[in-house]
N, C-alpha and C positions, 0 to 999 in steps of 0.2 A: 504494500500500500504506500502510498506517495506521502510525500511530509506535507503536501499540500491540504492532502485528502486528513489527514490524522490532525492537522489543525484545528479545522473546519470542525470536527466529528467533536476533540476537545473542547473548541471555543462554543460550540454547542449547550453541548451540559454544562460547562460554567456557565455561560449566560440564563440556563435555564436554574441552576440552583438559585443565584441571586436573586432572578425575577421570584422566584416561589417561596424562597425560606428569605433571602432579605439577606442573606451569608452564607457561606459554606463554599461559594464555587472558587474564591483563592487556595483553598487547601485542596482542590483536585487541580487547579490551575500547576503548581511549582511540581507533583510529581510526576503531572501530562510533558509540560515543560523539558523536565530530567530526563526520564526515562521511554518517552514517546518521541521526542523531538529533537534528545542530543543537545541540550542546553546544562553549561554546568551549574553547579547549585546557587551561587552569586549571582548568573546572568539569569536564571530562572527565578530568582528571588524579586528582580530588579522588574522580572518582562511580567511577572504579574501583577504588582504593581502599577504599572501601564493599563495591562488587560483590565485590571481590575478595577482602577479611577475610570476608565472612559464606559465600562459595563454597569458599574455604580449609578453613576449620574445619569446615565438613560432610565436605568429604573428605576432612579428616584425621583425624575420627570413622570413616569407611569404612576407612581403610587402618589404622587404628590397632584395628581389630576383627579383623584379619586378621594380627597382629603385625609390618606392614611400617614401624615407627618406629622410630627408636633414640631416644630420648625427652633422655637424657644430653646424648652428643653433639650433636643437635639444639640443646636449650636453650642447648648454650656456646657453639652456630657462629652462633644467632640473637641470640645475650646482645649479642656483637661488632656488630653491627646495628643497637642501637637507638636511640644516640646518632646516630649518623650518618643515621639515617634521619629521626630529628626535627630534624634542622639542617638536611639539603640541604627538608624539608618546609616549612620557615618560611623558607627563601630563593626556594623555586621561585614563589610569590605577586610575588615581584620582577622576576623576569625574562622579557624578552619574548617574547609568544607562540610568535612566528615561530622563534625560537632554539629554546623547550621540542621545536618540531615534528619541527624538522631534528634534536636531538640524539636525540631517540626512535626517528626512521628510520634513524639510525646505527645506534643499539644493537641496533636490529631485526632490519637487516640482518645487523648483525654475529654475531648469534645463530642465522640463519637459515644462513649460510655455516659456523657451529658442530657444527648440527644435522644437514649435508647430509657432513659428513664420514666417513670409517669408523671407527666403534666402538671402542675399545681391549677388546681381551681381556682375559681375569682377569689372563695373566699379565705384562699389560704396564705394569699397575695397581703403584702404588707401594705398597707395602704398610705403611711407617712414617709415620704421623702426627707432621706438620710442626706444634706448636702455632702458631707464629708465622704461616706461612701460612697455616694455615686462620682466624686471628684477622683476618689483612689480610683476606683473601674473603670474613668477614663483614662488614667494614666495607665493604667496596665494594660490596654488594649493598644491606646499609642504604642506604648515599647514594644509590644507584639506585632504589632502593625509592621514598624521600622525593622526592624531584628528580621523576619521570617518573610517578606513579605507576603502577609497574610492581611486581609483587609480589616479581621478581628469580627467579622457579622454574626459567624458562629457562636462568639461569645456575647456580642453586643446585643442578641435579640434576647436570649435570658435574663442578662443583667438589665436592659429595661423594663423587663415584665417583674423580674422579684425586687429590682433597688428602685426604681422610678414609679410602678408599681402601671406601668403600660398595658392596655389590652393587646392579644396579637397582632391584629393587625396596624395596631397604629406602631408596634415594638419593630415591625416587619419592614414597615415604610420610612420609621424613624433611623432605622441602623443604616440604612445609606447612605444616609446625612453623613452620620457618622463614621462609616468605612470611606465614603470621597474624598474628606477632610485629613483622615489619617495618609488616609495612601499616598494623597498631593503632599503631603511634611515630610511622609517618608521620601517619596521619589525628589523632592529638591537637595536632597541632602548625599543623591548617589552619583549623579553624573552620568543619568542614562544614556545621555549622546556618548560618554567614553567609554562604556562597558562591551563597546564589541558586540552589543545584542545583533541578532538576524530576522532584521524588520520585515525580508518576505515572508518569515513565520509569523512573525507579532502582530501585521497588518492582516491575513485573514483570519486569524484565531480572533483577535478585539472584534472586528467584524462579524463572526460568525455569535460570538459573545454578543454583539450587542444586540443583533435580530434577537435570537433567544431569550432574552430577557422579557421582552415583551410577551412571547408566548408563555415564558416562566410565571408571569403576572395572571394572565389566565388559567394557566393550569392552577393555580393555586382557589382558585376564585370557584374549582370544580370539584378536586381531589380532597378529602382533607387533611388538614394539617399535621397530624399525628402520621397515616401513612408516607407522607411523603416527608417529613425527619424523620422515622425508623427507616426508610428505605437507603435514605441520604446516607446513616449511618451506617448501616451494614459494609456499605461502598467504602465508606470513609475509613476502619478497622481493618478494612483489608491494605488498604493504599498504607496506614500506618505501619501497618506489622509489614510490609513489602520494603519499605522504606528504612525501617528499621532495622532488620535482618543485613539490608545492604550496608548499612552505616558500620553495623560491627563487626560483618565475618571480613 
């Protein structure tokens, strides 16, 4: 199959996790990237980033047509993010590959075991807005953001629903906000014109990414939500434990 075709089929399902969970498509993004596409773990780190800011912001135009943002709250839970997102960005060029691998399959993992749990109900949801915790979760997602490039949506759609106290779909529409902002702090801080990336790959995977997001938005509006994060997850444990296994043998 053609690196053209393998692009496309990737830029796909990321665009469509985004459009439907609101996160999850940069943690298939960096190991489609590696291990589909021949990009090393820096230059995969960097091109999803890319992928990810220009596939965010489309579907955060779709949900934001449909009043699923809180636009306030967003701005101040991503404001906390963007230092931290441009520090661990201009450290992660430092550190080695091998390490970037294994900590991404941790976090993959960890998010995948996140995802595969039961649901909190409304009324289990905290309903008083912690400023200080919700300011540390944006900092921790920044760093996450920068460090892996991972857009942090995976983490950002639960941390709005139990610390902000969001219903889904507005948690959904709001993490975009949130993942745009991270990923533009991280990507000024790398020098994606100097990374050597291979824009014939990067240009129809974002493309193929961004159509899909929009169908991601539908499917979501059809499917529900519970199936399609269990199913995310299954996907996601494997790409972990696949990524991991490589880091250390």
């Amino acid at each position: 199959m053609s690196v053209l075709i393998l692009a496309l089929i990737a830029g796909a399902v990321v665009g469509l996790a985004l459009g439907a969970l609101g996160g999850g498509g940069s943690v298939l993004a960096v190991p489609a990237l590696i291990y589909l596409l021949g990009f090393t773990p820096a230059a995969a780190t960097t091109a999803s980033l890319i992928i990810v800011t220009a596939t965010s912001l489309t579907a955060l135009y779709a949900h934001a047509r449909t009043g699923n943002v809180r636009w306030k709250s967003g701005a101040l839970f991503a404001a906390a993010g963007l230092l931290p997102a441009a520090a661990a960005g201009a450290a992660a060029s430092r550190l080695p590959q091998a390490l970037l691998t294994a900590v991404f399959a941790a976090v993959a993992a960890l998010a995948a075991v996140k995802m595969l749990r039961p649901a909190r109900t409304d009324g289990d949801r905290t309903t008083k807005v912690r400023p200080v915790k919700a300011a540390g979760t944006g900092a921790g997602l920044g760093a996450l953001t920068g460090l892996l490039g991972v857009g942090g949506g995976f983490l950002a759609v639960p941390a709005l629903v139990t610390v902000l106290a969001f219903e889904m779909q507005a948690a959904v529409g709001t993490s975009l906000l949130v993942i745009s902002a991270n990923s533009l702090a991280a990507l000024a801080t790398r020098g994606a014109a100097d990374s050597g990336l291979d824009w014939a790959v990067i240009g129809p995977f974002t493309g193929a990414a961004i159509l899909a997001a929009w169908d991601g938005k539908r499917l979501a509006a059809k499917v529900t939500g519970t199936r399609l994060q269990h199913t995310f997850a299954v996907v996601l444990l494997a790409v972990a434990a696949f990524m991991l296994i490589d880091a250390v043998v």
